[in-house]
MIZAKOL-372849 format. One line per 3 residues: number of its first residue (from 1); for each residue x, y, z of C-alpha. Coordinates in steps of 0.25 Angstrom, whole numbers, plus 5000, padded with zeros to 4 digits. Each point is the difference from the previous one (the first is absolute). Layout:
N
NUM> X,Y,Z; ...
//
This chain:
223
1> 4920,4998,4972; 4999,5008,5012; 4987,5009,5002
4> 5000,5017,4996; 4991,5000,5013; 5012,4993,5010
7> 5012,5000,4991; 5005,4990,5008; 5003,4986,4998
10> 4995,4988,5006; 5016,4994,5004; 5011,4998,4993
13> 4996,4988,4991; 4989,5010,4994; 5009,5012,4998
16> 5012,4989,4994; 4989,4996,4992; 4995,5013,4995
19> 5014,5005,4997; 5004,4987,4992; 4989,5003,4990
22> 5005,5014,4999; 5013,4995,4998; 4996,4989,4991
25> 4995,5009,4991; 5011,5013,4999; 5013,4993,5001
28> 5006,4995,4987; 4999,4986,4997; 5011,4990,5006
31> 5006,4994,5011; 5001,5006,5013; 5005,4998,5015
34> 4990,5004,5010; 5008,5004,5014; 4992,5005,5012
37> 5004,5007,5012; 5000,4991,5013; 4991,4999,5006
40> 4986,5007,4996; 5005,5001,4984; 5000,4985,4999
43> 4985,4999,4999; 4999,5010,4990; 5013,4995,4991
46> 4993,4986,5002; 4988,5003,4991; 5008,5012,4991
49> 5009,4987,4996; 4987,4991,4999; 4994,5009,4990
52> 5014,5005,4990; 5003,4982,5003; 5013,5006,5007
55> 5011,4995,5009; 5000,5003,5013; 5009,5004,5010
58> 4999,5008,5013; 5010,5013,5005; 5003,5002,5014
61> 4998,5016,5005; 5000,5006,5012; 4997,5014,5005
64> 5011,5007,5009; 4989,5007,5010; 5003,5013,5006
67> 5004,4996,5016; 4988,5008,5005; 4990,4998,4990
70> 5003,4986,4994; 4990,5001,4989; 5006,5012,4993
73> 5012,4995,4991; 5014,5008,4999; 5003,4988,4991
76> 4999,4986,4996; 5010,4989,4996; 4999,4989,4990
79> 5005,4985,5001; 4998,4991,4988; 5009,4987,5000
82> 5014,5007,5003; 4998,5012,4994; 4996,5013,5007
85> 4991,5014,5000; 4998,5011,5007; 4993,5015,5001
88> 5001,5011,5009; 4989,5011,5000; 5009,5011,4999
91> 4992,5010,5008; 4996,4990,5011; 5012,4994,5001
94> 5006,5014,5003; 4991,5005,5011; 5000,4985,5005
97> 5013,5001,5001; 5001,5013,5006; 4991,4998,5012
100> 5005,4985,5001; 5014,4999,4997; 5008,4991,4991
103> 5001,4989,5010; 4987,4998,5003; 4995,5000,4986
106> 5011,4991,4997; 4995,4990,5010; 4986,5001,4993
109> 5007,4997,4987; 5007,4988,5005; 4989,4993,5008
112> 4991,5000,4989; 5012,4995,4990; 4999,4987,5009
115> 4986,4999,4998; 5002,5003,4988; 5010,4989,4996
118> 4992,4990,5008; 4988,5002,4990; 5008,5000,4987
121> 5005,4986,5006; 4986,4995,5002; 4996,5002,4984
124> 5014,4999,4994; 4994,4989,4992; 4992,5009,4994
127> 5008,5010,4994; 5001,4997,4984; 5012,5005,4992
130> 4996,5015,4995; 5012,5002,4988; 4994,5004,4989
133> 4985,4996,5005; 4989,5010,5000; 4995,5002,5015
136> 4986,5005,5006; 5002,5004,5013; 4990,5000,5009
139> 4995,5004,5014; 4985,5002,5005; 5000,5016,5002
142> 5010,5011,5000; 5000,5012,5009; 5014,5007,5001
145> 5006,4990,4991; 5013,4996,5008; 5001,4985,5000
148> 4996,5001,4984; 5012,5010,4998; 5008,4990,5008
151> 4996,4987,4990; 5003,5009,4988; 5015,5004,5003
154> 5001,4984,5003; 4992,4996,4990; 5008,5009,4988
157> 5015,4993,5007; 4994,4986,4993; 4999,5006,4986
160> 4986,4999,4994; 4994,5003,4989; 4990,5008,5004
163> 4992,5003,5014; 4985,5003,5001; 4997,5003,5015
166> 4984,4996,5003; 4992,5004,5011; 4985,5001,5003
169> 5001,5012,5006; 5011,5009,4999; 5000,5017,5006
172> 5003,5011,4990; 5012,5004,5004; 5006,4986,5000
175> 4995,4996,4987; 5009,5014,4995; 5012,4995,5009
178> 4998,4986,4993; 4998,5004,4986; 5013,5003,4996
181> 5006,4989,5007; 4994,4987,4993; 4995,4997,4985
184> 4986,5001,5004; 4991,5001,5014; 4987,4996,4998
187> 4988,5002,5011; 4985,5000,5001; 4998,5008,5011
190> 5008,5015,5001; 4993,5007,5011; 5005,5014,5004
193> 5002,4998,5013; 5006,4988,5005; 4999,4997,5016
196> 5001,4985,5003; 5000,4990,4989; 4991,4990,5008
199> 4989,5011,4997; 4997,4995,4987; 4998,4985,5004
202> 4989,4995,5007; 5007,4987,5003; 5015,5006,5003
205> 5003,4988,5010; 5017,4997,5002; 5004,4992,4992
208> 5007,4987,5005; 5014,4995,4996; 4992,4985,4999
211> 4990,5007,4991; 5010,5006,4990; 5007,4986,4998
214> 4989,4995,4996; 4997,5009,4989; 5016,4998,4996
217> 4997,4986,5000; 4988,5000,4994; 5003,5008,4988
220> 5000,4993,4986; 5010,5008,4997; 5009,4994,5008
223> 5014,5005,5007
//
């Protein structure tokens, strides 16, 4: 498990790992899909499936960056197979929108919906039917909580039977956000202050589209 003296976890495969066992031992007894957000979710998903003996499957998300400050998110938007989510931050968005302009932001919106479509393509193999199924979503941290957002309003147009979104580390004020919008979240770290999630890793390296289907492929579980 991760050290009280760091809390921080060694890379990915130990965090998945840690939050498999968690998993493994709170969520009811069954049969589960196990999706996690591309690109850094995968490794995480990859030992949560391991541990509950899940399928897994893989969601493609990207964060719509604010044109001066990419990293700071007025949105997200979802691809997963032929089927579609998004999520504005109402409060960004509006003074984004304010100071840029709808055009701009539009432009933003619609280059990253290409990248987007691009790598739902790639790991369109690896989308499992979720009718009726219950899903764990995952992804290796979250901070504003947008691309998560974003998987849950696509994930809820596929009808599942329940949704429990899973995270290492996850800020407060997300997880509060979250709560009401899945069946369960579950997290091992909750930190009250949240900066970057690569703070919590020691080993927080990109992970590599080669290195992700490898893990799909890999997976017992199998498509």
């Amino acid at each position: 498990m991760v050290s009280d003296n760091s809390s921080r976890f060694d890379d990915r495969s130990h965090a998945g790992a840690a939050l498999g066992m968690k998993l493994a031992t709170t969520l009811p007894a069954g049969e589960y899909t196990v999706l996690g957000l591309l690109r850094g979710g995968v490794p995480i998903a990859y030992e949560v499936a391991q541990s509950l003996g899940a399928r897994l499957g893989a969601l493609a998300v990207r964060k719509l960056g604010v044109p001066s400050s990419p990293e700071l998110a007025f949105g997200a938007i979802a691809q997963y197979a032929s089927t579609s989510g998004r999520y504005l931050n109402p409060e960004v968005h509006r003074r984004a929108l304010q100071y840029f302009g709808h055009d701009e932001l539009s432009s933003v919106e619609n280059g990253t919906h290409a990248d987007l479509l691009a790598l739902a393509h790639a790991f369109k193999a690896y989308t499992p039917d979720l009718a009726g199924q219950s899903v764990v979503l995952c992804d290796d941290g979250i901070a504003t909580g947008a691309t998560m957002k974003a998987s849950l309003d696509l994930i809820a147009k596929l009808h599942p039977r329940s949704v429990t979104v899973a995270s290492p580390v996850i800020a407060p004020e997300s997880f509060a956000e979250l709560a009401p919008l899945a069946d369960g979240l579950v997290e091992l770290l909750k930190p009250r202050q949240v900066g970057a999630v690569g703070a919590y890793y020691k080993d927080f390296s990109q992970v590599e589209q080669d290195d992700v289907l490898k893990l799909l492929n890999t997976s017992p579980s199998g498509k």
